[in-house]
PDB file with one MODEL, atoms N, CA, C and O in Angstrom:
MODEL        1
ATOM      1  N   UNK A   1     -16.166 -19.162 -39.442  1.00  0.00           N
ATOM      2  CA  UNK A   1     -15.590 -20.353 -38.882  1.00  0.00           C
ATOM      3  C   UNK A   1     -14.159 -20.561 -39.403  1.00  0.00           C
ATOM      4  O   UNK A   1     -13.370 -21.246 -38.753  1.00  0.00           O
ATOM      5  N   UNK A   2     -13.886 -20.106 -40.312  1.00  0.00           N
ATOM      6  CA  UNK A   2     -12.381 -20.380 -41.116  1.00  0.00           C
ATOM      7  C   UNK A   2     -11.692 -19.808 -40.358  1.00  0.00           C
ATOM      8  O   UNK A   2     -11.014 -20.311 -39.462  1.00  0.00           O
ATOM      9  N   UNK A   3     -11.857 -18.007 -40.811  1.00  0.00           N
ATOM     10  CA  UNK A   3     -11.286 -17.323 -39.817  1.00  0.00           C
ATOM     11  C   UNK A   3     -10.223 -17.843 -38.698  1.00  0.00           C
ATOM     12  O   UNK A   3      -8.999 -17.742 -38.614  1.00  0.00           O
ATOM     13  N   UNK A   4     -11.609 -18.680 -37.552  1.00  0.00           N
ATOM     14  CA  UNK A   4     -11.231 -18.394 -35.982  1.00  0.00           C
ATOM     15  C   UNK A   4     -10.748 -19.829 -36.345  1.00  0.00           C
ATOM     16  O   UNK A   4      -9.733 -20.050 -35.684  1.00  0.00           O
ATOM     17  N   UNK A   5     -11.078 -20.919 -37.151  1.00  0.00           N
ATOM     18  CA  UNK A   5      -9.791 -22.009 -37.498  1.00  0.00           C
ATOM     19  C   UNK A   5      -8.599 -21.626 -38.139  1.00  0.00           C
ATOM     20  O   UNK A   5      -8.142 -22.569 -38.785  1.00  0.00           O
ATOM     21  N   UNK A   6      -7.985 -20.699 -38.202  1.00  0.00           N
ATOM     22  CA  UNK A   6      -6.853 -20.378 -38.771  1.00  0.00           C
ATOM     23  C   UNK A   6      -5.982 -19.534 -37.389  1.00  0.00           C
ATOM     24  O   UNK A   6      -4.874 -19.834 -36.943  1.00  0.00           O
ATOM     25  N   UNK A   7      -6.905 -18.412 -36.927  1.00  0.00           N
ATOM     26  CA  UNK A   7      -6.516 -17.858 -36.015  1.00  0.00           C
ATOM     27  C   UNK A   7      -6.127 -18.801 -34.805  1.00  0.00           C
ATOM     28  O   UNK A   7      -5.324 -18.299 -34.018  1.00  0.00           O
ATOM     29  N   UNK A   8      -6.539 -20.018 -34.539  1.00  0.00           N
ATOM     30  CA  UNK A   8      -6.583 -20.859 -33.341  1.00  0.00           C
ATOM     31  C   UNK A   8      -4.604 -21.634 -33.753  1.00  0.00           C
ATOM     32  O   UNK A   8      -3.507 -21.697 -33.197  1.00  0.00           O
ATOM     33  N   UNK A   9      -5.412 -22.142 -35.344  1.00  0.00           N
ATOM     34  CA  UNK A   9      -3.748 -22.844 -35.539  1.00  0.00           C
ATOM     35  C   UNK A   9      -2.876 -22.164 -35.693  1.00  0.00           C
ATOM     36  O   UNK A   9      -1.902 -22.848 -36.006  1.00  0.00           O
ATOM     37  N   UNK A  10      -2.471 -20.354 -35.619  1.00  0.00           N
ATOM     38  CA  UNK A  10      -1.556 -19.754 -36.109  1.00  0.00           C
ATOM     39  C   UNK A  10      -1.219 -19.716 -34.625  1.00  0.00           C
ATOM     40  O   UNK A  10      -0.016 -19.857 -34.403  1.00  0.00           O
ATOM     41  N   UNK A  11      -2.116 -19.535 -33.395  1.00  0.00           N
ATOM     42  CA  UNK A  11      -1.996 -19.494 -32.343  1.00  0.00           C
ATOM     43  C   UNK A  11      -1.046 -20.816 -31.674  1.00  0.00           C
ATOM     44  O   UNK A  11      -0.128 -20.753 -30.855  1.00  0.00           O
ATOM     45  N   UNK A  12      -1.497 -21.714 -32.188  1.00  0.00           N
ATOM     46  CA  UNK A  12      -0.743 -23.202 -31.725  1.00  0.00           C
ATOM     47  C   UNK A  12       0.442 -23.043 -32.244  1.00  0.00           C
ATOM     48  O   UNK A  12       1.387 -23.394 -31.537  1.00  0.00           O
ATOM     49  N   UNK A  13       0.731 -22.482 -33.597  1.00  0.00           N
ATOM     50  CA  UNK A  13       2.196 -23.031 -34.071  1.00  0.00           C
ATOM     51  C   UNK A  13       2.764 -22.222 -33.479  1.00  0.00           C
ATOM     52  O   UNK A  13       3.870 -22.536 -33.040  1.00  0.00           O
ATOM     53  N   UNK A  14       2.237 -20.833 -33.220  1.00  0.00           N
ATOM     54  CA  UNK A  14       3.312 -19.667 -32.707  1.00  0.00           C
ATOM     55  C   UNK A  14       3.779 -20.302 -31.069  1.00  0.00           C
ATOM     56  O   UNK A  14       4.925 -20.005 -30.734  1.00  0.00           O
ATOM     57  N   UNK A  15       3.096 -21.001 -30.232  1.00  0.00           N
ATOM     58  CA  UNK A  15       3.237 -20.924 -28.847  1.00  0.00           C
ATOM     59  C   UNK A  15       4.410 -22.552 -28.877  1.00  0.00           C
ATOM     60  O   UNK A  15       5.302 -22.875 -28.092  1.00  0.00           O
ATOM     61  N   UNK A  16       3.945 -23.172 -29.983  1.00  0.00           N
ATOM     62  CA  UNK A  16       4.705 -25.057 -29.923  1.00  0.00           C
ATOM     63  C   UNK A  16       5.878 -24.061 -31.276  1.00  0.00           C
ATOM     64  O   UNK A  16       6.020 -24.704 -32.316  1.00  0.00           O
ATOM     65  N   UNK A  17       6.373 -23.124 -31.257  1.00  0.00           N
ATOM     66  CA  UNK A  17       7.190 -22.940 -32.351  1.00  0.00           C
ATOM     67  C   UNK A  17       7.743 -23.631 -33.675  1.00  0.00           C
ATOM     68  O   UNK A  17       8.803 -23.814 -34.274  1.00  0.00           O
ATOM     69  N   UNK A  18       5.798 -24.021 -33.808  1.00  0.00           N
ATOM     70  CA  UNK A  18       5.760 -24.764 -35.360  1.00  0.00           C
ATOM     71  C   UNK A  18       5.485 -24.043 -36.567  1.00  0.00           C
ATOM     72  O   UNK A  18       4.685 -23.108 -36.576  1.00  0.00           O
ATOM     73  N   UNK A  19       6.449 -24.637 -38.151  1.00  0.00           N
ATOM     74  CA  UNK A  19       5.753 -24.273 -39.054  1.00  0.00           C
ATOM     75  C   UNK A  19       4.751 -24.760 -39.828  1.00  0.00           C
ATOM     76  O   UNK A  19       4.898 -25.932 -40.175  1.00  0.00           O
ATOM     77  N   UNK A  20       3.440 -24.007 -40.326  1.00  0.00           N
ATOM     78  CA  UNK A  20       2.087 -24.844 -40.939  1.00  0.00           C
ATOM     79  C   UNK A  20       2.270 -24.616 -42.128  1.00  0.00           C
ATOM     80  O   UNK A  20       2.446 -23.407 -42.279  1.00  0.00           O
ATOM     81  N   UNK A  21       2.328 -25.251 -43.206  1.00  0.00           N
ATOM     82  CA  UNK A  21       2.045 -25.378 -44.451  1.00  0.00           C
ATOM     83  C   UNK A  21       0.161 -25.837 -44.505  1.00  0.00           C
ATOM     84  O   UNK A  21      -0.631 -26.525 -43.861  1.00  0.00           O
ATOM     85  N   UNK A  22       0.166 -25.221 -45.332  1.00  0.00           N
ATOM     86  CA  UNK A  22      -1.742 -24.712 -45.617  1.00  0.00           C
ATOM     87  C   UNK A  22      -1.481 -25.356 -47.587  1.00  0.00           C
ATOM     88  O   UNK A  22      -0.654 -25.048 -48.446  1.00  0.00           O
ATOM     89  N   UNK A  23      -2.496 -26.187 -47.573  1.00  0.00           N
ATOM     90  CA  UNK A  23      -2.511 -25.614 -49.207  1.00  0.00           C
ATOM     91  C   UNK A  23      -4.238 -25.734 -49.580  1.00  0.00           C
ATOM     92  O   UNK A  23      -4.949 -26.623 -49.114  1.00  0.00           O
ATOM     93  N   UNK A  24      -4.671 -24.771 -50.407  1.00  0.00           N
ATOM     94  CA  UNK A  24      -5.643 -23.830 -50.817  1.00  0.00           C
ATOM     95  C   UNK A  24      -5.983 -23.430 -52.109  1.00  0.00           C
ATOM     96  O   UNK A  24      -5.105 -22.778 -52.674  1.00  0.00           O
ATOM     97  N   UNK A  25      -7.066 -23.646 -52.772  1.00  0.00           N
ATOM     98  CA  UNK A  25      -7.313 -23.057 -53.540  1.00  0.00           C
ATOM     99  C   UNK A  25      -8.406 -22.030 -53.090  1.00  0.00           C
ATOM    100  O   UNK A  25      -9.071 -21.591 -54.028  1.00  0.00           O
ATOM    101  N   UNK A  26      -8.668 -21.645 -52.077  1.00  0.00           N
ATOM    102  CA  UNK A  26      -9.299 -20.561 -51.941  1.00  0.00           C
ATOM    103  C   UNK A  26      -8.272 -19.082 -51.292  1.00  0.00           C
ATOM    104  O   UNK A  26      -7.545 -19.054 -50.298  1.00  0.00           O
ATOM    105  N   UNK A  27      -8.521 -18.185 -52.106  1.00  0.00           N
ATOM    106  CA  UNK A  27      -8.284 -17.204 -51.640  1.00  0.00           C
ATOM    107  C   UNK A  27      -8.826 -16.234 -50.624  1.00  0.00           C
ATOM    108  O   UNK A  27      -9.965 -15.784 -50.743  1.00  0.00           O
ATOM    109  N   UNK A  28      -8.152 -15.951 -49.776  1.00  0.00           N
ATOM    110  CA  UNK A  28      -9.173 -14.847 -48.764  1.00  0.00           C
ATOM    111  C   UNK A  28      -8.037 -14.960 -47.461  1.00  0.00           C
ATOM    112  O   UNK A  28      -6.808 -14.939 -47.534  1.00  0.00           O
ATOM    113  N   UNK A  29      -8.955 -15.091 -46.200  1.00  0.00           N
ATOM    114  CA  UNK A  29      -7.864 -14.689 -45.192  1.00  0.00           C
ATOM    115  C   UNK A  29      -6.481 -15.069 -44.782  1.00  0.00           C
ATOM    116  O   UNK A  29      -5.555 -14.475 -44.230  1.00  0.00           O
ATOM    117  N   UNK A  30      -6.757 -16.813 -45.461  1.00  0.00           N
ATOM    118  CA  UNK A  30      -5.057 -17.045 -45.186  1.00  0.00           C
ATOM    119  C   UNK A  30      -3.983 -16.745 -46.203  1.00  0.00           C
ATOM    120  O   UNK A  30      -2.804 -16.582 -45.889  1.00  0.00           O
ATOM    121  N   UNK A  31      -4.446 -16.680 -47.437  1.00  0.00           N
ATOM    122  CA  UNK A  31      -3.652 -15.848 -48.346  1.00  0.00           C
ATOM    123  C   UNK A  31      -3.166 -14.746 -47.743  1.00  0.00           C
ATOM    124  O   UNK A  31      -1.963 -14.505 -47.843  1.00  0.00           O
ATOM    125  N   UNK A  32      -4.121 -13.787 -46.928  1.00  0.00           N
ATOM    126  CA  UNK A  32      -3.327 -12.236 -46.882  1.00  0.00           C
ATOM    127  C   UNK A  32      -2.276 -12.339 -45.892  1.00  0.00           C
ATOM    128  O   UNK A  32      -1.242 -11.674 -45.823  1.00  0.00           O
ATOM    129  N   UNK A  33      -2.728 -13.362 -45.060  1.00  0.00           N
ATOM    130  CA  UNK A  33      -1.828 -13.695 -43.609  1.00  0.00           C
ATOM    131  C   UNK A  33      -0.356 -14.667 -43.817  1.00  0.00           C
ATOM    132  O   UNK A  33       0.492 -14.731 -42.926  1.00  0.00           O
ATOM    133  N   UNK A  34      -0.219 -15.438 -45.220  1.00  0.00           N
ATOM    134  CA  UNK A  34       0.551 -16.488 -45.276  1.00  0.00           C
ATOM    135  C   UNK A  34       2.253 -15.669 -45.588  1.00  0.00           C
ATOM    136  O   UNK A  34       2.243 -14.576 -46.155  1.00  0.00           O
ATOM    137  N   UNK A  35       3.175 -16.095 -45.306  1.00  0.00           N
ATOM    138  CA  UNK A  35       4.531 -15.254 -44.955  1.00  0.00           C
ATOM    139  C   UNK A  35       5.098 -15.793 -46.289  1.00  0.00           C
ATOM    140  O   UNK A  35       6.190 -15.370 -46.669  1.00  0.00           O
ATOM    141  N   UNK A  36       4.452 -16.660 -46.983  1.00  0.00           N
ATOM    142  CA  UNK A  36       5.232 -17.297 -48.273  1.00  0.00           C
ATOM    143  C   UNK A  36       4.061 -17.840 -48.782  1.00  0.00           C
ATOM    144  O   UNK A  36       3.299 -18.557 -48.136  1.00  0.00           O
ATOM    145  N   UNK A  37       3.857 -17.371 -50.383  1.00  0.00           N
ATOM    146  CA  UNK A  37       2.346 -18.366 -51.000  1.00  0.00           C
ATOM    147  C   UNK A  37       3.174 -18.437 -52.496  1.00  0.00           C
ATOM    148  O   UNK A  37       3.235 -17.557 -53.356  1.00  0.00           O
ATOM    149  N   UNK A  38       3.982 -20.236 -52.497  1.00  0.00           N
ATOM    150  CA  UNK A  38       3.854 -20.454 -53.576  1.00  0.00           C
ATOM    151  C   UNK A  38       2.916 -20.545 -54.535  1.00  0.00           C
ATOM    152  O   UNK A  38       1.915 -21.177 -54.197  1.00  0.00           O
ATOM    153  N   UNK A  39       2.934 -19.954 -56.013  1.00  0.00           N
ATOM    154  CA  UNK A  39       2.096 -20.315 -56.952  1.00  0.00           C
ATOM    155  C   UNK A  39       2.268 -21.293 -57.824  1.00  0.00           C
ATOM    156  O   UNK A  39       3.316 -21.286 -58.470  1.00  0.00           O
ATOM    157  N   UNK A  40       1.297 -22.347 -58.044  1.00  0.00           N
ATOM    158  CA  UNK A  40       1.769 -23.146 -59.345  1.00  0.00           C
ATOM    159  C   UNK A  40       0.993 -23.613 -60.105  1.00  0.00           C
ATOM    160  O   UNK A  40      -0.146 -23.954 -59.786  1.00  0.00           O
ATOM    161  N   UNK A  41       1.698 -23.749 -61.744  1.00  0.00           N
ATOM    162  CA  UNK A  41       0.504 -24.355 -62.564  1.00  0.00           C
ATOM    163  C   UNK A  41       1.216 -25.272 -63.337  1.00  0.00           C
ATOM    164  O   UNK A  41       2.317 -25.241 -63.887  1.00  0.00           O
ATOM    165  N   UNK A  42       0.305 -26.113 -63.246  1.00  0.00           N
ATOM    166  CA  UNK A  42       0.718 -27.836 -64.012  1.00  0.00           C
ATOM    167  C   UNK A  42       2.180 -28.436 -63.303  1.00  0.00           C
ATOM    168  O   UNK A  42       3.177 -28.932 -63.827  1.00  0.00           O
ATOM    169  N   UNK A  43       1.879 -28.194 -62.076  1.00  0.00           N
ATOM    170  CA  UNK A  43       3.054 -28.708 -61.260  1.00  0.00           C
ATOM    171  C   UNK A  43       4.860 -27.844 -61.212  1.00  0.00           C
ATOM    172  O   UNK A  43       5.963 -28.248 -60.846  1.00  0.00           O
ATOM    173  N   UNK A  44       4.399 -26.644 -61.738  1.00  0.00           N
ATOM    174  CA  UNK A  44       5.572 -25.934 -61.790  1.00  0.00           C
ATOM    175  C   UNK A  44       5.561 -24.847 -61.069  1.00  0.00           C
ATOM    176  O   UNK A  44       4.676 -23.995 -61.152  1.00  0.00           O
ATOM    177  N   UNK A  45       6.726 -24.778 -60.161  1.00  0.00           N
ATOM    178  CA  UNK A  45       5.997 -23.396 -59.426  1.00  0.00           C
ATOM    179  C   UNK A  45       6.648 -21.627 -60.161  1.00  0.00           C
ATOM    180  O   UNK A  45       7.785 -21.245 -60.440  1.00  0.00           O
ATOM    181  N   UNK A  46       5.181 -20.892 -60.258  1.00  0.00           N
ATOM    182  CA  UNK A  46       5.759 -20.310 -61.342  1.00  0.00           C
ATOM    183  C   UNK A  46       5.484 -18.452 -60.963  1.00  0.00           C
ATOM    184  O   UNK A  46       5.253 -17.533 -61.749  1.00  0.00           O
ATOM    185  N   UNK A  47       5.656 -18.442 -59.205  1.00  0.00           N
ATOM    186  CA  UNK A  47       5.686 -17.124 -58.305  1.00  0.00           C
ATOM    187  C   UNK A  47       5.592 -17.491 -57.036  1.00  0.00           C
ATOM    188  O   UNK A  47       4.807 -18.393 -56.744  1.00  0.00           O
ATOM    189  N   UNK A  48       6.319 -16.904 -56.116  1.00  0.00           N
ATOM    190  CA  UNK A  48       6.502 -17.087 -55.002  1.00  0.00           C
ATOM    191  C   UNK A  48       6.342 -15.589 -54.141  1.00  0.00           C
ATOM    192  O   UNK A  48       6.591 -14.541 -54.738  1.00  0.00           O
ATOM    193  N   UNK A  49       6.049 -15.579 -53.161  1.00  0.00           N
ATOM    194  CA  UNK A  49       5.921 -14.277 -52.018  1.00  0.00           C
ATOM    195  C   UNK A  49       4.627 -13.803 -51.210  1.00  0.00           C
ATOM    196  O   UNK A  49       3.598 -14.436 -50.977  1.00  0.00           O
ATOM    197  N   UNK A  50       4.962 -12.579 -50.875  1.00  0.00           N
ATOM    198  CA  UNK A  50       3.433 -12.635 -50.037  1.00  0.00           C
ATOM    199  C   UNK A  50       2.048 -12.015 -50.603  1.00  0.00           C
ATOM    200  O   UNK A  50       2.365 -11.165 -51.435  1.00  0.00           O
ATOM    201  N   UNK A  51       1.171 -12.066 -50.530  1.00  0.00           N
ATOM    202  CA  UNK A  51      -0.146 -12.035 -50.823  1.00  0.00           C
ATOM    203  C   UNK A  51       0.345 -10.262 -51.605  1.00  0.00           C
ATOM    204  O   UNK A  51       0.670 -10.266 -52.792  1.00  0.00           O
ATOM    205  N   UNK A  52       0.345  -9.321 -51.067  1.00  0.00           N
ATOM    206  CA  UNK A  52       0.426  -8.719 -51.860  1.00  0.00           C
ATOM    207  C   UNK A  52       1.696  -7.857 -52.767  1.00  0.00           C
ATOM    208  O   UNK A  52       1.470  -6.935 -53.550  1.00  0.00           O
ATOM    209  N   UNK A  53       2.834  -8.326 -52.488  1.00  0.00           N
ATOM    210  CA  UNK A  53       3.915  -8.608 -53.676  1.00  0.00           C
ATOM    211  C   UNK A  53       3.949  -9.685 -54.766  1.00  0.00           C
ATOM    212  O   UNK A  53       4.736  -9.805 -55.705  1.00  0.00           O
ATOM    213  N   UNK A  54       2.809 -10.503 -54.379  1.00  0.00           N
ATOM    214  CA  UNK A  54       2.217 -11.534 -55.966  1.00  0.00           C
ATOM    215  C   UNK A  54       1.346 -10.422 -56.940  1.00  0.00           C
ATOM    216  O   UNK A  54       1.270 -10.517 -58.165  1.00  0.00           O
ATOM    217  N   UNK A  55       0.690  -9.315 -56.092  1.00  0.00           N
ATOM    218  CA  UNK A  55      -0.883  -9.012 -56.625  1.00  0.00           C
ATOM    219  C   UNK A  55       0.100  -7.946 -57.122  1.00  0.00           C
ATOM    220  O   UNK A  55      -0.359  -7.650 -58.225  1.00  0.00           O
ATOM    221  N   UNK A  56       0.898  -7.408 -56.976  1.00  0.00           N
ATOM    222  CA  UNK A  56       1.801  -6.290 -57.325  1.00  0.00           C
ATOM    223  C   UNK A  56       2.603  -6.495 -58.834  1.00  0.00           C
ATOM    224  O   UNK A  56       2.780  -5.663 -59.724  1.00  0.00           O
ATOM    225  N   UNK A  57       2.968  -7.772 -58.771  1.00  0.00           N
ATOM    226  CA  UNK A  57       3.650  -8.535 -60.221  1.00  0.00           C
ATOM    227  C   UNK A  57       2.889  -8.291 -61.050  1.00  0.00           C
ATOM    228  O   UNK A  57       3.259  -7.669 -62.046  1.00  0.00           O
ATOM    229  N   UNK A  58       1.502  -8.732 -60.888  1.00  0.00           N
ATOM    230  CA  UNK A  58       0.281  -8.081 -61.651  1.00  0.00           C
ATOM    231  C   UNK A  58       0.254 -10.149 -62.906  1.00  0.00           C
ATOM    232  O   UNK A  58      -0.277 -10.362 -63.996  1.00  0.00           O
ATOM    233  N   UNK A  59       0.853 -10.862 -62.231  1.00  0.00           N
ATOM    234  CA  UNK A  59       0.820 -11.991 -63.215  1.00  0.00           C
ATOM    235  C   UNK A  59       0.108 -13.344 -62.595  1.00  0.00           C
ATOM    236  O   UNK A  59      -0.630 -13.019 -61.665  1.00  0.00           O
ATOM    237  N   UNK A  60       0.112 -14.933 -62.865  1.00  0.00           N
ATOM    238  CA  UNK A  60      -0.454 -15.480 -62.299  1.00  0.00           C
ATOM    239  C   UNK A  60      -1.884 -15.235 -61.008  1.00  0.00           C
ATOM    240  O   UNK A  60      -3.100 -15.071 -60.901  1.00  0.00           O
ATOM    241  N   UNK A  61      -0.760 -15.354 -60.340  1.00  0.00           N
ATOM    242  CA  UNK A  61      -1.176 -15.129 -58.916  1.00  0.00           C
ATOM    243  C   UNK A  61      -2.547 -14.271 -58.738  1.00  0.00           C
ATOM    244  O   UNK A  61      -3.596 -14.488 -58.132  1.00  0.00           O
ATOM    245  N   UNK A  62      -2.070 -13.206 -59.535  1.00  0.00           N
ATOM    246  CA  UNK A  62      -2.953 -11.896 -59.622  1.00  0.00           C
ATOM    247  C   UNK A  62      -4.331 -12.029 -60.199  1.00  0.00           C
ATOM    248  O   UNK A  62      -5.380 -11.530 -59.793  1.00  0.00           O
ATOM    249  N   UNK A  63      -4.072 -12.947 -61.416  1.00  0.00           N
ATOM    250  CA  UNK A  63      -4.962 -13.263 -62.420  1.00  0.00           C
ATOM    251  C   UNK A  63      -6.053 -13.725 -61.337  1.00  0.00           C
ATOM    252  O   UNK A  63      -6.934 -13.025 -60.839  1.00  0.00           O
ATOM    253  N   UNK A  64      -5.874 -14.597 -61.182  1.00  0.00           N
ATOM    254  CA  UNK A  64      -6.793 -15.911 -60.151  1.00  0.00           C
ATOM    255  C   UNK A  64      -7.489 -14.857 -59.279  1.00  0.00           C
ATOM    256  O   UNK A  64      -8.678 -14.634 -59.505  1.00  0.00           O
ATOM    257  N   UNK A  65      -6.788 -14.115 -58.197  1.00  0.00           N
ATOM    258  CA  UNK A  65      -7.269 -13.699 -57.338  1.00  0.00           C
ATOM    259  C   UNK A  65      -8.135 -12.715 -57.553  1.00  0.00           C
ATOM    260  O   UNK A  65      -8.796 -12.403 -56.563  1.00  0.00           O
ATOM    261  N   UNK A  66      -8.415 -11.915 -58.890  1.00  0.00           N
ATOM    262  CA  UNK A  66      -9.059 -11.016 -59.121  1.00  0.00           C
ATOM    263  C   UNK A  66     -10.326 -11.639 -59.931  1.00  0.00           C
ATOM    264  O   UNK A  66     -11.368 -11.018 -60.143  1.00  0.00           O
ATOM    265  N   UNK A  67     -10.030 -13.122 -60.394  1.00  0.00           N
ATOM    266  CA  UNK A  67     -10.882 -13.817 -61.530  1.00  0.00           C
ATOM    267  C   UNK A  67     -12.096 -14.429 -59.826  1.00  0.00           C
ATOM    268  O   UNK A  67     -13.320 -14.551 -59.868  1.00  0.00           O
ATOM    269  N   UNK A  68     -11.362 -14.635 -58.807  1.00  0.00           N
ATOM    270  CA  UNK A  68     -11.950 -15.449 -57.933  1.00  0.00           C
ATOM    271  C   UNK A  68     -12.848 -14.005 -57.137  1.00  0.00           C
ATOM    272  O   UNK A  68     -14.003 -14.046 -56.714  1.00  0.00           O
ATOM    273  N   UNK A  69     -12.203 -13.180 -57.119  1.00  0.00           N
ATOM    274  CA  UNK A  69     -13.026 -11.954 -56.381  1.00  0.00           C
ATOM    275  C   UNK A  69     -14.110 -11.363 -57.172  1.00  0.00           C
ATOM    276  O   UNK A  69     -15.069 -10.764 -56.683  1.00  0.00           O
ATOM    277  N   UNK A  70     -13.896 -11.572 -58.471  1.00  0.00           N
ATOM    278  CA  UNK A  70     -15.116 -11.124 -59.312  1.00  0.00           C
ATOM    279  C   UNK A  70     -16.161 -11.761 -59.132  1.00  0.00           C
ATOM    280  O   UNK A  70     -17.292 -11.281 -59.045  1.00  0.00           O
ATOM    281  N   UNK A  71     -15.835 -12.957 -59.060  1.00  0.00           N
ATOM    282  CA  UNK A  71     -17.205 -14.368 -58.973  1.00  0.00           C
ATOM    283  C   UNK A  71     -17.914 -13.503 -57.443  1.00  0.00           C
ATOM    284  O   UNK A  71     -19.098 -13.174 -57.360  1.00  0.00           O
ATOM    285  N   UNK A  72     -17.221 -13.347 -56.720  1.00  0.00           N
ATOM    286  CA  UNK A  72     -18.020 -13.017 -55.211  1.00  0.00           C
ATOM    287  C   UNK A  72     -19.108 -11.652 -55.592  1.00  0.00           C
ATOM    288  O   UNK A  72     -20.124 -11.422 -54.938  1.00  0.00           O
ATOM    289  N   UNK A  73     -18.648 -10.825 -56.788  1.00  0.00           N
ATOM    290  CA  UNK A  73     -19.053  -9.680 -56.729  1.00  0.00           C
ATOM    291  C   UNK A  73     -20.667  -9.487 -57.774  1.00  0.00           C
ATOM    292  O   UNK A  73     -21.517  -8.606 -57.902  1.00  0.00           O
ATOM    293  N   UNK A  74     -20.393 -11.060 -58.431  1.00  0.00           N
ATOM    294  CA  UNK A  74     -21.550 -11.004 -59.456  1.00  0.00           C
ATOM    295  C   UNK A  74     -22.551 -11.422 -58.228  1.00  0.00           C
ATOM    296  O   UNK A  74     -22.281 -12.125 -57.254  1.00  0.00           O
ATOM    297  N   UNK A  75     -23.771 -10.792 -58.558  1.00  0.00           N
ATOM    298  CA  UNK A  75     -25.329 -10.854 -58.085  1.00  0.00           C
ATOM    299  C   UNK A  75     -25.935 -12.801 -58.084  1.00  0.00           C
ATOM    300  O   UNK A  75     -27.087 -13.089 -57.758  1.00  0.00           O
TER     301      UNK A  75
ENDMDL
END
């Protein structure tokens, strides 16, 4: 259901030539799709770029997303 709610609004902004700001603490499809994913902690923003030139820095960003993919992977 996320998915095809994301796919529907990327569809709307592209055709009304709008931009969507999303904010998320879940990682997964709109992370990989987002053209800019500020990072921040304690109100500072502290990495900016796309899903995988954050995971590439190997810092913040990275941390989370691999701490949040592990949880999916435990039994």
């Amino acid at each position: 259901m996320e998915y095809s709610l994301f796919e529907r609004l990327r569809s709307l902004s592209s055709i009304h030539g709008k931009t969507l700001i999303y904010v998320t603490h879940r990682f997964g499809y709109l992370t990989k799709r987002a053209d800019r994913i500020p990072s921040m902690r304690e109100g500072q923003l502290v990495e900016q770029g796309r899903h995988n030139d954050l995971l590439k820095l190997n810092g913040k960003y990275a941390n989370l997303y691999k701490l949040q993919a592990e949880a999916f992977m435990l039994d």
